[in-house]
N, C-alpha and C positions, 0 to 999 in steps of 0.2 A: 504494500500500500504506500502510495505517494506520501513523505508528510514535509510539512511546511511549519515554520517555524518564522513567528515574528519576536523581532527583538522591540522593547517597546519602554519610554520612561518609566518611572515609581506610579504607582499606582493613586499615590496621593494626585498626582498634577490630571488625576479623571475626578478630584473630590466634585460632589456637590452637582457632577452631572448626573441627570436620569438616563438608562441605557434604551435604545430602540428595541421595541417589544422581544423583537427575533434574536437580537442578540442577548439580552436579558434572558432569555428562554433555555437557548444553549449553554451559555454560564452556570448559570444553575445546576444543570445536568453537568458540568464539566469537573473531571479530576482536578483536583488542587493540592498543590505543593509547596512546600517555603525551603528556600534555598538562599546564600550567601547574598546578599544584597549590598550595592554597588557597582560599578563599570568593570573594573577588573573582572570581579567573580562573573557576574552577566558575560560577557566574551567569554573567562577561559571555558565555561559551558559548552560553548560550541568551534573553540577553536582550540587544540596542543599546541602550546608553542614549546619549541625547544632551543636554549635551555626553556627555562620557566620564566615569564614575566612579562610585560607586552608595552615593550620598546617604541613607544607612537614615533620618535625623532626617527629613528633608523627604519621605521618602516614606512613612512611618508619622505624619506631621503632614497629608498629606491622608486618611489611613484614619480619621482621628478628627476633623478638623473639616471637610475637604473642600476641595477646588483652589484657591478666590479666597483663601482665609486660609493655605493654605501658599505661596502666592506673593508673600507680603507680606514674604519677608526670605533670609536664611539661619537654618536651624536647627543647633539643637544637642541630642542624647539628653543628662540629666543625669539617669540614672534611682536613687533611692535603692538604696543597697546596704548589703551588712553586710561589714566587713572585719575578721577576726581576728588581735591580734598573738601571733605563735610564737617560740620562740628564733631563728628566723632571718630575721627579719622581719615581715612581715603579710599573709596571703592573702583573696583573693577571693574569699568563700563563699557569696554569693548577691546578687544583683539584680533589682528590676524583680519578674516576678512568681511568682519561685523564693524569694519572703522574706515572701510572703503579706500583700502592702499591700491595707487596702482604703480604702474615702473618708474614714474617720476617722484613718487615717494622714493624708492627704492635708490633711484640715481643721486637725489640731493644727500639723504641719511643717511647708507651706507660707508661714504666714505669718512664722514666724520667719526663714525663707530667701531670702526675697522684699527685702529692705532690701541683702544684702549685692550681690545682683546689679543692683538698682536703682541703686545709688550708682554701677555703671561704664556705665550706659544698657543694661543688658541686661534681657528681660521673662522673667521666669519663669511658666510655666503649667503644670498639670496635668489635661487633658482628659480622662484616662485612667488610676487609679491606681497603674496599674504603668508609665506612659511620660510621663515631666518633660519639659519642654520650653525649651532657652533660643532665644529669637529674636533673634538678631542682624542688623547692619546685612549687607547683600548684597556686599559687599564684603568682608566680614570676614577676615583670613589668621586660620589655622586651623592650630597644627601636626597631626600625623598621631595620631591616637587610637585607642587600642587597643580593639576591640570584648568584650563579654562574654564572648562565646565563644572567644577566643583569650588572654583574663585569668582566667578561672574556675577557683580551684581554687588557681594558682597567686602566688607573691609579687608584690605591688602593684607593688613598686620595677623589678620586671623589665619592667615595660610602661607606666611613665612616660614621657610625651612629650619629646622633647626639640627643639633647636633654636631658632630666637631667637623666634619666637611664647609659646616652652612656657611660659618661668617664670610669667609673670602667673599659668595656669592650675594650676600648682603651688601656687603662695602661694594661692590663689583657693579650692584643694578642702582646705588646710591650714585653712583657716579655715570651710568649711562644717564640717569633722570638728569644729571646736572648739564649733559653736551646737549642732551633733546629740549632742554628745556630754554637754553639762548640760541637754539636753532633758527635763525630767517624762514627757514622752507614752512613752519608751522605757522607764519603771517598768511602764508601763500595759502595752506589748508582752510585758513579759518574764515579768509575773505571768502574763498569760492564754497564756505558752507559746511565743512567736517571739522571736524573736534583734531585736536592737536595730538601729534606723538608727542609724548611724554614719557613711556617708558617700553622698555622690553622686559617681557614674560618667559620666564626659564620655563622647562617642562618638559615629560618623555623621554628622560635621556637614557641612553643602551647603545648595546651593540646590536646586529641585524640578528635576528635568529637565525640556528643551524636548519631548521625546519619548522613547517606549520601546516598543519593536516585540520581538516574539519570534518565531520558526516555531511556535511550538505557542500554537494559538488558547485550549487550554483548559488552565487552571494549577491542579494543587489542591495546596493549600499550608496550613500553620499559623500559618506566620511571618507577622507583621504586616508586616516591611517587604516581603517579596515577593509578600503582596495587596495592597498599597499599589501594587506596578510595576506589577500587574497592572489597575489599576484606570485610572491612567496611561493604561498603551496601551489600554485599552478593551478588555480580554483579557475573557476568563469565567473568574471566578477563584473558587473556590470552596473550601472547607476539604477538609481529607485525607479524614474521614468520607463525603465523598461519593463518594468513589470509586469502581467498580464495576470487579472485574478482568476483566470481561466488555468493555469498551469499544470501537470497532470506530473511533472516534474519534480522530485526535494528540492530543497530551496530555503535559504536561511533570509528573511527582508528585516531590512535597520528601517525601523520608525524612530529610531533616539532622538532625530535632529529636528521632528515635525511637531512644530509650535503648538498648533491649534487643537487640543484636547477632543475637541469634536467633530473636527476632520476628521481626525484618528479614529472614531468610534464609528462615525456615520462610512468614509470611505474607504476603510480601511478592517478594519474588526467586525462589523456586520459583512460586506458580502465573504469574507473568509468564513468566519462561524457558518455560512450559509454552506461551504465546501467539505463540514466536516461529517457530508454522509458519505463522500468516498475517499473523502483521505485524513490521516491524522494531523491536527492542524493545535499546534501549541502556542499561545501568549507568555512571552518568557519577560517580567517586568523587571525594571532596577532594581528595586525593594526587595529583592528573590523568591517575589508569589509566582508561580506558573500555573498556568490554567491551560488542561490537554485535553481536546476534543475529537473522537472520534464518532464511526457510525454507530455503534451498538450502543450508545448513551442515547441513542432516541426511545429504548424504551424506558426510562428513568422519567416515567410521565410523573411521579409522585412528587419530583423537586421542585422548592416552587424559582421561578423566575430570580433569579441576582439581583437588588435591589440597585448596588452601585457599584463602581472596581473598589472606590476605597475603604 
């Protein structure tokens, strides 16, 4: 039997909505699970990486230059950001390609930025103008870096690294903030309408993986670092738009990136739940709820309907 598998936010970000009857119906009736909750554990679910651990820098460093050139080190994401200070600190209000860089970002900033990272042997590059790149030696210790998605929105200071690696990298982006900040090119941003660079974002740092295998041969996805995995294992990784809810094919689909809670229920989770009289069809959430639907839960007439995901 075919099964399909959506990958999908926490459960909470569906609070407060009512579900479409049909979908409602099948939930009800559906297996349920609780599993490791967050982004890491959601992925390793359906992908082996080897070694262990999932390196977004080096594997969004083969999407853009390709395998012999991201195996030349460890990477690092240091993707321009904008950070706003508030009475209670300073938040994270955009990155990377939610700040609308384009090459001529990329041609004024980089080279002012480029001298401070050279002076400690590290290369700065930007291949792509919304993904900076530092490449470090492969050995490199690394403390633990907080991803965009888990700093966005909220205070910088709450997701500073720490540990006896961190400091360098503290003093490190105190001082990126200082070149971005008497920058010229960010008069140029601000007249024509976007928010200033003001800082760069560490993040994802690794080496490539030795390998990466998943059960679902076909990926369709948005995310750069997980068509990067997919490209890795040799998967067919293709964008969300491709999708077809007709597919009679396995099949792993990334909803992570799709804003609208009830997009996601109306076009997305209703006609799938409609697919699960012939094939097995799993909600795999952030929060680690999973809800698996197959055919034989149609005679589970006694359940009553799911009031809501959260």
């Amino acid at each position: 039997m075919p099964r399909l598998t959506l990958l999908l936010p926490a459960t909470s970000r569906f609070a407060g909505i009512a579900l479409p009857a049909r979908l409602a119906k099948a939930l009800g009736r559906a297996d349920r699970s609780q599993g490791a909750a967050g982004e890491p554990a959601q992925l390793a679910r359906h992908f082996d990486v080897l070694p262990r651990g999932w390196p977004a820098a080096a594997l969004t460093r083969l999407l853009d230059t390709g395998e012999d050139d991201a195996r030349l080190g460890a990477w690092l994401r240091v993707d321009p950001a904008h950070i706003r200070p508030d009475i209670n600190g300073a938040r994270l209000l955009g990155i990377g390609r939610t700040v609308g860089l384009d090459q001529d970002d990329v041609e004024a900033l980089l080279p002012a930025l480029k001298p401070l990272f050279g002076d400690l042997g590290f290369h700065l590059d930007a291949p792509h103008p919304t993904r900076w790149y530092l490449r470090l030696a492969r050995e490199a210790k690394l403390p633990a870096f907080a991803s965009p998605d888990d700093a966005l929105g909220d205070d910088v200071f709450d997701h500073l690294p720490d540990g006896p690696e961190a400091r360098r990298w503290r003093v490190l982006a105190n001082e990126v903030q200082v070149v971005l900040h008497h920058h010229p090119h960010n008069a140029v941003r601000l007249a024509s309408g976007r928010v200033p660079i003001n800082a760069l974002w560490f993040w994802g740092g690794g080496i490539l993986p030795d390998a990466i295998s998943s059960d679902a041969p076909r990926i369709f996805s948005d995310d750069p670092v997980v068509q990067g995995a997919a490209r890795l294992g040799k998967l067919q990784g293709m964008l969300l738009s491709a999708f077809q809810h007709d597919t009679e094919h396995d099949a792993l689909v990334d909803l992570r990136g799709q804003h609208d809670p009830r997009v996601v229920l109306e076009h997305w989770l209703s006609p799938t739940a409609g697919r699960a009289r012939r094939q097995d069809v799993t909600f795999d959430f952030a929060d680690g709820v999973a809800l698996r639907l197959n055919p034989g839960q149609r005679w589970r007439f006694w359940r009553r309907p799911l009031a809501e995901l959260a």
